[in-house]
Kinemage of the C-alpha trace (Angstrom):
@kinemage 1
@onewidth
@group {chain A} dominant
@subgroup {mainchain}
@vectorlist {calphas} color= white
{ca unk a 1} P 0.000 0.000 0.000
{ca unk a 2} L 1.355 2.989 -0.890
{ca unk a 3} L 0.826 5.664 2.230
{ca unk a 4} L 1.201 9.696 1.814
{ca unk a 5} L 0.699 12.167 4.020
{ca unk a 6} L 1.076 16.474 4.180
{ca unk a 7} L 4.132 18.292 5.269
{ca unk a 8} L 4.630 21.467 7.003
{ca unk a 9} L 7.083 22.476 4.797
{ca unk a 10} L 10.377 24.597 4.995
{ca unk a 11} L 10.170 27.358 2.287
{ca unk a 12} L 12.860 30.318 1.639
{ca unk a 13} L 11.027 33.293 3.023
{ca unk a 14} L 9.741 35.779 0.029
{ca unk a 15} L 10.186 39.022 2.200
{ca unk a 16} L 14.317 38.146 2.602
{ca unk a 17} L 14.945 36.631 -0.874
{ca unk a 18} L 13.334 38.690 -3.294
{ca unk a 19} L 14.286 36.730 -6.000
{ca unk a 20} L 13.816 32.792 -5.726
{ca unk a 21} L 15.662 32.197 -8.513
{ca unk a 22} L 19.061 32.767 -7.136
{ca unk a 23} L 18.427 30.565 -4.214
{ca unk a 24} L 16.860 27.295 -5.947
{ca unk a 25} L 19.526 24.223 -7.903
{ca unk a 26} L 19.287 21.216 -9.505
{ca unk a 27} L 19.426 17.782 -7.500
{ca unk a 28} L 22.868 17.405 -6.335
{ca unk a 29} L 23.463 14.402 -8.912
{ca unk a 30} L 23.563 16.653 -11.670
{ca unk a 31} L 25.626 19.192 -10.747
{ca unk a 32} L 29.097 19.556 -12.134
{ca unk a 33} L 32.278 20.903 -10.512
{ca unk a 34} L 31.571 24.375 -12.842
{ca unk a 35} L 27.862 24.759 -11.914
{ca unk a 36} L 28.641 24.110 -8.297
{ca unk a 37} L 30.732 26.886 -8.147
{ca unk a 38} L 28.275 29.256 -10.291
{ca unk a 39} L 25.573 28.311 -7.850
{ca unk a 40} L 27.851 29.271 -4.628
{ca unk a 41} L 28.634 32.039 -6.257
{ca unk a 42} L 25.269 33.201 -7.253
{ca unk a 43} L 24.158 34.018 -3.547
{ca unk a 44} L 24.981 33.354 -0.228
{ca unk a 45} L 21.479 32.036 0.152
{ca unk a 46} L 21.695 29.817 -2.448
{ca unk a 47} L 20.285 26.147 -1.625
{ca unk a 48} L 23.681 24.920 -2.424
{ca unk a 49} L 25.748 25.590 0.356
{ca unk a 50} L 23.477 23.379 2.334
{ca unk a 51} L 22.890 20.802 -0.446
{ca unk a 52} L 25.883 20.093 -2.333
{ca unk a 53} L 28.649 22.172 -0.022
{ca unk a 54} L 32.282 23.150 -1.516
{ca unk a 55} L 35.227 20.726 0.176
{ca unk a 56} L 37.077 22.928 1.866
{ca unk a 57} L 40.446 21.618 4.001
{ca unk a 58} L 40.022 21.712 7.307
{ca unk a 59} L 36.038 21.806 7.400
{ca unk a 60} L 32.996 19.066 8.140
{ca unk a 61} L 30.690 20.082 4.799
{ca unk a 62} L 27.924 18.244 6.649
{ca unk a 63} L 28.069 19.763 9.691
{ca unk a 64} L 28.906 23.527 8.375
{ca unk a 65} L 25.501 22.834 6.095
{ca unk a 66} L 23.732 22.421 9.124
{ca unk a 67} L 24.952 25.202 10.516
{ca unk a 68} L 23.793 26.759 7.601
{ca unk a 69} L 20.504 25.611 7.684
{ca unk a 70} L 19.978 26.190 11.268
{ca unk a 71} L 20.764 29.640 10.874
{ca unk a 72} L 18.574 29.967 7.966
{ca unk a 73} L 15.896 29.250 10.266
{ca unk a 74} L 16.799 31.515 12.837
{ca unk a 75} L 17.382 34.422 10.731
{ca unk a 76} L 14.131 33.635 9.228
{ca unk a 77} L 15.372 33.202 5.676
{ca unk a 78} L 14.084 30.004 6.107
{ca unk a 79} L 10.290 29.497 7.175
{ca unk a 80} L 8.120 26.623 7.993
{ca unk a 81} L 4.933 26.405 7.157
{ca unk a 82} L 2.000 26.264 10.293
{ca unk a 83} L -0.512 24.100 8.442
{ca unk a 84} L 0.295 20.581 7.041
{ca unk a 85} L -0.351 20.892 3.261
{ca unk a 86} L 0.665 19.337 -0.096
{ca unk a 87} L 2.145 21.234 -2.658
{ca unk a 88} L 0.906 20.846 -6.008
{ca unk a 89} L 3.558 21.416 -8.637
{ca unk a 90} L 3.802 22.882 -12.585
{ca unk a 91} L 6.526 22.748 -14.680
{ca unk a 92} L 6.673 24.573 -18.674
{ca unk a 93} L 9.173 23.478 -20.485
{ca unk a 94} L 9.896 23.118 -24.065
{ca unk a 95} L 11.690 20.634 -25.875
{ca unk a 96} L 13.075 20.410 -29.875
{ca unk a 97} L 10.823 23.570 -29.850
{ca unk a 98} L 7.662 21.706 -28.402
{ca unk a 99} L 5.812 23.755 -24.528
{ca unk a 100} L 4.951 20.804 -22.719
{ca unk a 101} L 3.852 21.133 -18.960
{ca unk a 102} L 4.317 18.469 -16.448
{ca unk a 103} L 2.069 18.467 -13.208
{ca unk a 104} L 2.368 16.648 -9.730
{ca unk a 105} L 2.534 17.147 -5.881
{ca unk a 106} L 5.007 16.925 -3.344
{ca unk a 107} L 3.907 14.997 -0.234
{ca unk a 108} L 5.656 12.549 2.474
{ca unk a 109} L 6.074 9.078 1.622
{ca unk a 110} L 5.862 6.400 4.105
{ca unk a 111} L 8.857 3.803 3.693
{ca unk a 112} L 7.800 0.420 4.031
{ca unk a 113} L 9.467 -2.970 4.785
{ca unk a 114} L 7.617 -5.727 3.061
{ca unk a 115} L 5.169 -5.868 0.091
{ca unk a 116} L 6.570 -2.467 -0.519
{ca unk a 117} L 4.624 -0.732 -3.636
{ca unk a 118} L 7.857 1.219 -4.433
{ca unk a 119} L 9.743 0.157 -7.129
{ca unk a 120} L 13.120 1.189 -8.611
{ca unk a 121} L 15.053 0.623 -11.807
{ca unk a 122} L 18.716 1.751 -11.076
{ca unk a 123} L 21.638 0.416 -9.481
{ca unk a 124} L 23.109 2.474 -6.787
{ca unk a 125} L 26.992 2.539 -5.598
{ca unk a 126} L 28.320 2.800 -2.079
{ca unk a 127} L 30.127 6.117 -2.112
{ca unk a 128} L 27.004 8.497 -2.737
{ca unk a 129} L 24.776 6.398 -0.502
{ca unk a 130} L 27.476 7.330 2.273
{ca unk a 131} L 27.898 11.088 1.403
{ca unk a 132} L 23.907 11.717 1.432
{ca unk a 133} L 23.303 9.674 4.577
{ca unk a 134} L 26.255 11.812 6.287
{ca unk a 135} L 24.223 14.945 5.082
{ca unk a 136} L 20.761 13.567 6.238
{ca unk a 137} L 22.027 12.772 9.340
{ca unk a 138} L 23.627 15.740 10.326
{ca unk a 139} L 20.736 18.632 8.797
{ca unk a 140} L 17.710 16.186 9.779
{ca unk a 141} L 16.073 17.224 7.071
{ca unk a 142} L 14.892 15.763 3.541
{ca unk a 143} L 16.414 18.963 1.383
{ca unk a 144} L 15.188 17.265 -2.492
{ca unk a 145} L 12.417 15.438 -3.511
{ca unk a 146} L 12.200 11.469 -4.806
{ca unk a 147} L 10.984 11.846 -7.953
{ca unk a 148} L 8.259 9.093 -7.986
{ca unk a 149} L 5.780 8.433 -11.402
{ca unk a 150} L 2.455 6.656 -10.930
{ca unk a 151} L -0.809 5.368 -12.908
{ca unk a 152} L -3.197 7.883 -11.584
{ca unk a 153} L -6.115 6.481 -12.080
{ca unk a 154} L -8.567 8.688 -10.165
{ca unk a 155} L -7.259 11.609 -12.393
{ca unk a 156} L -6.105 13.075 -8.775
{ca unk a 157} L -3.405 15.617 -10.334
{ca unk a 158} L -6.157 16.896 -13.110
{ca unk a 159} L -8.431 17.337 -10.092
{ca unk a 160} L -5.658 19.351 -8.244
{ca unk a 161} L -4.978 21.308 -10.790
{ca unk a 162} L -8.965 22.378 -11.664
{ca unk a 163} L -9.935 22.691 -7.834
{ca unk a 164} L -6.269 24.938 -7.196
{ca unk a 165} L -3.693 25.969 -10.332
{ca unk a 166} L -7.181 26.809 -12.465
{ca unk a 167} L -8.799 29.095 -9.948
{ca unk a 168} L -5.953 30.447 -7.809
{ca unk a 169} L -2.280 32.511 -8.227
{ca unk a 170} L 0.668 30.122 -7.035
{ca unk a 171} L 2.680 31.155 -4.077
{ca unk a 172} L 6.012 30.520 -6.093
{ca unk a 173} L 6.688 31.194 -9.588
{ca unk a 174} L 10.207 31.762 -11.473
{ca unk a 175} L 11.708 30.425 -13.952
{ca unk a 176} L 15.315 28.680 -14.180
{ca unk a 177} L 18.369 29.275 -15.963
{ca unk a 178} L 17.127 26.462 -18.644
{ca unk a 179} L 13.963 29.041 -19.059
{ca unk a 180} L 11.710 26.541 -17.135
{ca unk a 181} L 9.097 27.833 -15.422
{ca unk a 182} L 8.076 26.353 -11.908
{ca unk a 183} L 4.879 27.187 -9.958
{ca unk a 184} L 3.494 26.168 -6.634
{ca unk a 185} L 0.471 25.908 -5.129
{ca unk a 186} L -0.643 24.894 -1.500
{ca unk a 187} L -3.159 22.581 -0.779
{ca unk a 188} L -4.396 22.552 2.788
{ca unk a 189} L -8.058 21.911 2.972
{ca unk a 190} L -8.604 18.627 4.930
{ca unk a 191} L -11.176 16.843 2.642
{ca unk a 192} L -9.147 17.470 -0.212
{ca unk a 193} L -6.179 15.964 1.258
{ca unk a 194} L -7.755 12.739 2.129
{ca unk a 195} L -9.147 12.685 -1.188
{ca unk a 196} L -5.403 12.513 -2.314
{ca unk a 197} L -4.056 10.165 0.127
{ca unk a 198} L -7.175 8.237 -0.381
{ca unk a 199} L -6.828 7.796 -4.145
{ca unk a 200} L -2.869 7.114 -4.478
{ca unk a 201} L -3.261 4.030 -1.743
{ca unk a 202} L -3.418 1.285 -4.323
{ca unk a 203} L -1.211 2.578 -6.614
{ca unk a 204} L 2.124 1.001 -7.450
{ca unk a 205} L 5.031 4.154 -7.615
{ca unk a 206} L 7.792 3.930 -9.855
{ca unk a 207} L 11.090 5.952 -8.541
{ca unk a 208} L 12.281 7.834 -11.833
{ca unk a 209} L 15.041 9.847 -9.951
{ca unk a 210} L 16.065 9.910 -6.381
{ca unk a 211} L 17.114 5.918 -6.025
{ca unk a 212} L 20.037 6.882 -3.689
{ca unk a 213} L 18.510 9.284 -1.646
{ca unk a 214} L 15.476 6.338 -1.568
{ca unk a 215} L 17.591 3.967 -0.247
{ca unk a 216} L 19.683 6.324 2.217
{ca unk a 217} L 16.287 7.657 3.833
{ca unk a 218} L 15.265 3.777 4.589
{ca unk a 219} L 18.783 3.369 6.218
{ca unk a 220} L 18.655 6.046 7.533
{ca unk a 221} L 15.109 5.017 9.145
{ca unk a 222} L 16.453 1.395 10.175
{ca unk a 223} L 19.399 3.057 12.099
{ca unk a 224} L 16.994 5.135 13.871
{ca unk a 225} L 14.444 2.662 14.265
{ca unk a 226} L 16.897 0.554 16.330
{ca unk a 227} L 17.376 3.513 18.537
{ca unk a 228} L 14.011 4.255 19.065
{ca unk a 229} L 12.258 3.117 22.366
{ca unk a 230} L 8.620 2.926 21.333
{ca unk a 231} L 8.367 2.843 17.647
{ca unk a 232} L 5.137 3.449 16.311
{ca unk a 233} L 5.978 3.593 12.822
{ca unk a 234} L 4.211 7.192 12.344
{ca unk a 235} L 7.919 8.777 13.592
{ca unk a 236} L 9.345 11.652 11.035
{ca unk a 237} L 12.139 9.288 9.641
{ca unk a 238} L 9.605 6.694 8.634
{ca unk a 239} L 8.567 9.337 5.490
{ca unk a 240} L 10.553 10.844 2.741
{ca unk a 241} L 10.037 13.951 0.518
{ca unk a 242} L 8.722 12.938 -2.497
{ca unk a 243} L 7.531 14.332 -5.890
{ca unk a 244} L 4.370 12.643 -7.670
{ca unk a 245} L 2.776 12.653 -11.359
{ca unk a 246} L 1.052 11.065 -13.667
{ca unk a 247} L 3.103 8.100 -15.706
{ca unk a 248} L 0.861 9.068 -19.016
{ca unk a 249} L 0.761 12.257 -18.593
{ca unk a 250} L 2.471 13.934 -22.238
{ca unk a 251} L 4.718 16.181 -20.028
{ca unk a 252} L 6.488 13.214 -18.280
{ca unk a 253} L 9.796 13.565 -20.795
{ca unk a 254} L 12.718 11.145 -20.637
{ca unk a 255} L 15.795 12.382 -22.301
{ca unk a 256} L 17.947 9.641 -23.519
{ca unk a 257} L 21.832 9.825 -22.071
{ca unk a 258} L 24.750 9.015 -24.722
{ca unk a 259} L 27.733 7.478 -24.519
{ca unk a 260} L 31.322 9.032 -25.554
{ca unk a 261} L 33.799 6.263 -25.964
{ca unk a 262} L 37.828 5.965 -25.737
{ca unk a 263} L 39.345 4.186 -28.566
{ca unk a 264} L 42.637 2.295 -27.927
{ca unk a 265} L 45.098 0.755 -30.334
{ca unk a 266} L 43.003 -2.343 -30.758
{ca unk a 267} L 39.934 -0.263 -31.001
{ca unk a 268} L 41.256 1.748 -34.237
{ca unk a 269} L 37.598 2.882 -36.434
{ca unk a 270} L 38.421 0.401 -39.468
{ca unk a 271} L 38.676 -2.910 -36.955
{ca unk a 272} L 36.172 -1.068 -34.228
{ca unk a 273} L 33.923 -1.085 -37.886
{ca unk a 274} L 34.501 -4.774 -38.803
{ca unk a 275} L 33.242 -5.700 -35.829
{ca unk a 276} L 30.212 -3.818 -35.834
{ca unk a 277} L 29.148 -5.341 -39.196
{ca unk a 278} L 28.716 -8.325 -37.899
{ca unk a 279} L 25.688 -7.657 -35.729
{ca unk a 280} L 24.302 -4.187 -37.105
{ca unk a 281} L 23.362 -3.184 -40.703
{ca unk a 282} L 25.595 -0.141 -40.957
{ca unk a 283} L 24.176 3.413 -42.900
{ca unk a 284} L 26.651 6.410 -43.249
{ca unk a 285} L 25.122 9.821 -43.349
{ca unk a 286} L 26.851 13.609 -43.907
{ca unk a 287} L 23.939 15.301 -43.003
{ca unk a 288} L 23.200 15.631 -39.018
{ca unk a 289} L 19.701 16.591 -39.104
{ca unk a 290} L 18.692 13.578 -41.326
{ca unk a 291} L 20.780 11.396 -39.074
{ca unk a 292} L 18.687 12.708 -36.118
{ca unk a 293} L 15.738 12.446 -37.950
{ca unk a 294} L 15.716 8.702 -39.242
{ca unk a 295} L 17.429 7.433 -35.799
{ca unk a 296} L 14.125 8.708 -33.949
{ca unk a 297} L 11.908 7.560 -36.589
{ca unk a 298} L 13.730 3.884 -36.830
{ca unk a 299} L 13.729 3.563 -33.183
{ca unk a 300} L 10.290 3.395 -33.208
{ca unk a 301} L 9.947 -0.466 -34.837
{ca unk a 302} L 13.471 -1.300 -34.013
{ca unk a 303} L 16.728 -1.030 -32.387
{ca unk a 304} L 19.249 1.240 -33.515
{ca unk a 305} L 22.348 2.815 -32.032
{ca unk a 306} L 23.595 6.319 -33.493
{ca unk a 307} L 27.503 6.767 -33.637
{ca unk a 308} L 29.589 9.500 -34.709
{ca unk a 309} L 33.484 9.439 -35.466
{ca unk a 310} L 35.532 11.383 -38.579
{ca unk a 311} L 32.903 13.789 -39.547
{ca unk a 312} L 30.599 10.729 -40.154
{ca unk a 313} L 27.046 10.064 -38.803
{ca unk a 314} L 26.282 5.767 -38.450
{ca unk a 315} L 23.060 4.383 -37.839
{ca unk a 316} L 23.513 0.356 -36.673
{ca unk a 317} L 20.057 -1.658 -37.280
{ca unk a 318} L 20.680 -4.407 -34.924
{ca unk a 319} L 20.420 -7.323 -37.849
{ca unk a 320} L 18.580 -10.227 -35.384
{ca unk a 321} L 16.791 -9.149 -32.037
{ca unk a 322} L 17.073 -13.328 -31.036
{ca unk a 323} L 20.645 -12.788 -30.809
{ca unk a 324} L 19.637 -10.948 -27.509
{ca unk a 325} L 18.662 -14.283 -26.248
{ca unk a 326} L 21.640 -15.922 -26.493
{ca unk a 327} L 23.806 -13.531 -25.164
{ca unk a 328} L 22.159 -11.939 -22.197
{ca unk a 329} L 20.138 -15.221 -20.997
{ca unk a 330} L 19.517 -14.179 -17.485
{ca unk a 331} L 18.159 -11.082 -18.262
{ca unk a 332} L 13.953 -10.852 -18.492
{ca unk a 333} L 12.456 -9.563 -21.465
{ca unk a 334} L 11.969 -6.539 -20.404
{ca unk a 335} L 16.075 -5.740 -19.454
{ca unk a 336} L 17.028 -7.140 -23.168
{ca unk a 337} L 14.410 -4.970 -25.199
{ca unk a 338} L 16.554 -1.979 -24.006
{ca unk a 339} L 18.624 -0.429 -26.369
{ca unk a 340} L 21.198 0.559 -23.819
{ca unk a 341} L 21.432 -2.832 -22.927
{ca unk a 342} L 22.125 -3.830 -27.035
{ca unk a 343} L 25.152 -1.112 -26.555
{ca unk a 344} L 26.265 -2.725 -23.371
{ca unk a 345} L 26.638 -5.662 -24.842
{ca unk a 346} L 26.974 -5.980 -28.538
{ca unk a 347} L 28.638 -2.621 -28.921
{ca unk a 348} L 31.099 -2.822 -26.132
{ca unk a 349} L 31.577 -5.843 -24.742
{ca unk a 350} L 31.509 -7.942 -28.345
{ca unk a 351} L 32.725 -5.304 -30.821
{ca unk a 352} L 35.142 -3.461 -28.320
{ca unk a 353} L 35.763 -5.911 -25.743
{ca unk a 354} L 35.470 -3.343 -23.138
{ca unk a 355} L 33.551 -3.462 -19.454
{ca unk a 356} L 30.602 -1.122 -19.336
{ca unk a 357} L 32.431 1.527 -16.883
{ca unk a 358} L 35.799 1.295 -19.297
{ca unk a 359} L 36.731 4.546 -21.513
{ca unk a 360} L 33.591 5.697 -21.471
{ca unk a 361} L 31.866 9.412 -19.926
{ca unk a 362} L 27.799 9.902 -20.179
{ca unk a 363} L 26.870 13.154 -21.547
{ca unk a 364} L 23.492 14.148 -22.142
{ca unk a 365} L 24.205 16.363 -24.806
{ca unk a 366} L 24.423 15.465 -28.184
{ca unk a 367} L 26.567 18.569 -29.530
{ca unk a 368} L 28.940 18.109 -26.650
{ca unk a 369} L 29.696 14.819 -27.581
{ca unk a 370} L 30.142 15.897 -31.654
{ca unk a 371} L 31.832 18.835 -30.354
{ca unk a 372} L 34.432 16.216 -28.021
{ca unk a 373} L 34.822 13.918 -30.992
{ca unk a 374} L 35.725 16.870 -33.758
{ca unk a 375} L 38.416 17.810 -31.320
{ca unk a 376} L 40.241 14.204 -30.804
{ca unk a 377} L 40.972 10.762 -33.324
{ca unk a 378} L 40.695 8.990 -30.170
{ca unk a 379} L 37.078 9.171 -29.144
{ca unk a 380} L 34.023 7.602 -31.021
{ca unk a 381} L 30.008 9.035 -29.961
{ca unk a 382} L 27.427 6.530 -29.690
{ca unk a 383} L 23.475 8.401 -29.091
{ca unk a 384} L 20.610 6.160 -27.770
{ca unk a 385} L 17.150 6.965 -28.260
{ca unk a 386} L 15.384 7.614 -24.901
{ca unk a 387} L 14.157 4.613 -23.082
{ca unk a 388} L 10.008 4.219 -23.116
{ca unk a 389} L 8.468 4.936 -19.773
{ca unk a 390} L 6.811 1.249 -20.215
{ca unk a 391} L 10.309 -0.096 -20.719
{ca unk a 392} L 11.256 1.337 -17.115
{ca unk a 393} L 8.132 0.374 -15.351
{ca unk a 394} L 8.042 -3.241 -17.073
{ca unk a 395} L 11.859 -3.919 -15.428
{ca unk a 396} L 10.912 -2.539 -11.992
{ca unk a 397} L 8.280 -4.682 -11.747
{ca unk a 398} L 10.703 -7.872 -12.720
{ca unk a 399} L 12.841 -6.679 -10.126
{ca unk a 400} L 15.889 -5.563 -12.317
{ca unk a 401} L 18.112 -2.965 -12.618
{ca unk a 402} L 18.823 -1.042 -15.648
{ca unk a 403} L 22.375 -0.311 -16.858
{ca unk a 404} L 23.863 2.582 -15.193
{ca unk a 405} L 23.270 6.068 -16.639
{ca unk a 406} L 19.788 4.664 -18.868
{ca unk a 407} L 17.221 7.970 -18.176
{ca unk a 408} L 17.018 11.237 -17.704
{ca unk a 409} L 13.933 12.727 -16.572
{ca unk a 410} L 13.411 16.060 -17.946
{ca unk a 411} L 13.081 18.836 -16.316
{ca unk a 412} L 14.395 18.185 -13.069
{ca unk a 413} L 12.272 18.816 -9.560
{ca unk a 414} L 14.187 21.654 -8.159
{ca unk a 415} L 16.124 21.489 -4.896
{ca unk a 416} L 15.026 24.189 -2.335
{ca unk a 417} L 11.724 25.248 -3.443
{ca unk a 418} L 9.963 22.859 -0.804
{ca unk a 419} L 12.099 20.871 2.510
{ca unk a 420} L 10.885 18.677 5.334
{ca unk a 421} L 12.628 19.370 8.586
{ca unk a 422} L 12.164 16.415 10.873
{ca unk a 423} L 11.190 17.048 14.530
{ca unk a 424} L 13.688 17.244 17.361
């Protein structure tokens, strides 16, 4: 059963921060070294310091960002809401030139043991596990949103956004430095929030981003649970912050995340070539656009891996799907239908004879990676199509893990714009 509940959320404070768009970031997972630093340096308020903190010799990050936060409140930058509420949620966005809004509500999530209705799809590693649950620990405080995508059913987020974003102005509204424009709303009436906590009960979540801060807040619970005299199972650390929409909903956009690829001496383009042949029906192409064009279009019916090296564009038509069979045989369906999964192991492993983490970055941007490859004889681009939100949902519920690095949910919840302090 999947359990929610309102929040008496932490917000910044309007009347001290004028301008909510120098204090807001991305999740922390996204962040590189240069946007860290443009964020820090973008105010002294910004959500950063406390989120993703600079290392600096000599200093705790975790504990200075509680510090940080702690003052916040005091200084009444930060505020905390008096009535429980939750926050519905509207993001405009455009992509390839299309406005497409995507619409939820952030809420606490109750983290369950067994016949848990929460279901993830990526693999998570030790060493960000450890930093996060060093951060949680020491600001008490969920400080980003699970990203979480669900059926809907009972049409709960249309409802939402009739009863609330139709009828009334949103209490935040800015718009990022990707020109996306986010808008809250609070909803605090009582019958309307058992209506929502009502309706989402038998629904199965997916987690689309947020696995490692998933996974730290139920450690996190289990370490405190042990500590705990009297647990009732209703304590603070038994919820986490999450963000909720609709899995249909045309707005929910997954970006697809490439692959830019270090050739060695036995992984020179004519042999690299020779080995591609014999798995993929191989189509060169001058033109970029086209090459865009006919790679979306043909992954439609079939899969196909894009690849760029020496001013030339490749599409590879994978010639026989059953060879997927043979060679990943303890994989479900569901894991070997994914074209990531046709690059992990035709494309690398076969043609390259490489390990999945070997020579290889993930870039989300196509240009960067034509841009890399223009600049160096050593590197090769390979561009997936995004994965199909059935696709993710369909290996969740077999219990699998996609490859590392397979989705990218577009745009990203911001960090900042709502927080859930726990209790003393």
């Amino acid at each position: 059963m999947t359990k929610i509940k309102p929040l008496k959320a932490v917000l910044y404070n309007t009347e001290k921060i004028g301008n909510l768009s120098s204090v807001t970031c991305p999740p922390y997972d996204i962040i590189s070294p240069e946007r860290q630093k443009y964020y820090h340096d973008l105010s002294p308020h910004n959500f950063i310091h406390i989120l993703l903190g600079r290392d600096v010799p000599g200093e705790d990050k975790y504990s200075r960002a509680a510090d940080y936060f702690q003052d916040w409140l005091r200084q009444g930058i930060l505020i905390q809401d008096e009535k429980p509420a939750i926050y519905f949620y509207n993001q405009q966005f455009n992509i390839k030139g299309e406005k497409r809004v995507r619409s939820g509500y952030i809420a606490l999530l109750r983290l369950e043991d067994k016949g848990s209705s929460v279901f993830g799809h990526e693999n998570t590693r030790i060493e960000p596990k450890e930093d996060r649950l060093r951060l949680l620990k020491s600001v008490k405080a969920n400080l980003s949103p699970i990203f979480l995508v669900f059926a809907d059913k009972k049409r709960t987020i249309q409802f939402i956004q009739e009863k609330f974003a139709n009828q009334k102005k949103p209490f935040i509204d800015i718009q990022d430095d990707e020109k996306t424009v986010h808008r809250l709303w609070r909803v605090d009436d009582p019958a309307i929030l058992g209506k929502i906590q009502l309706d989402i009960q038998k629904e199965d979540v997916f987690i689309a981003d947020g696995h490692h801060r998933y996974e730290v807040s139920c450690l996190y619970r289990e370490q405190l649970k042990q500590k705990a005299g009297n647990f009732t199972g209703e304590e603070d650390f038994n919820y986490t912050l999450a963000y909720f929409t609709n899995i249909n909903s045309h707005g929910l956009s997954v970006l697809p995340i490439h692959r830019l690829v270090k050739l060695g001496a036995k992984n020179n383009i004519t042999d690299l070539l020779s080995g591609l042949k014999e798995f993929f029906h191989i189509e060169e192409f001058k033109d970029k656009v086209r090459f865009f064009f006919l790679m979306e279009k043909a992954g439609m019916q079939e899969h196909v891996i894009g690849m760029y090296h020496g001013n030339n564009y490749r599409l590879l038509r994978l010639k026989n799907v059953k060879m997927l069979d043979k060679m990943i045989p303890d994989k479900s369906s569901a894991y070997r239908s994914l074209d990531v999964a046709v690059f992990n192991y035709i494309v690398l492993k076969k043609a390259m004879g490489l390990n999945t983490d070997e020579n290889i970055e993930y870039i989300q941007h196509a240009e960067e990676l034509i841009e890399r490859v223009d600049n160096s004889t050593s590197l090769a681009a390979f561009f997936l199509n995004p994965v199909k939100i059935e696709q993710i949902t369909k290996v969740a519920l077999a219990k699998e893990k996609m490859p590392p690095k397979s989705t990218y949910f577009y745009p990203k919840v911001l960090s900042g714009l709502v927080i859930n302090k726990f209790n003393e």
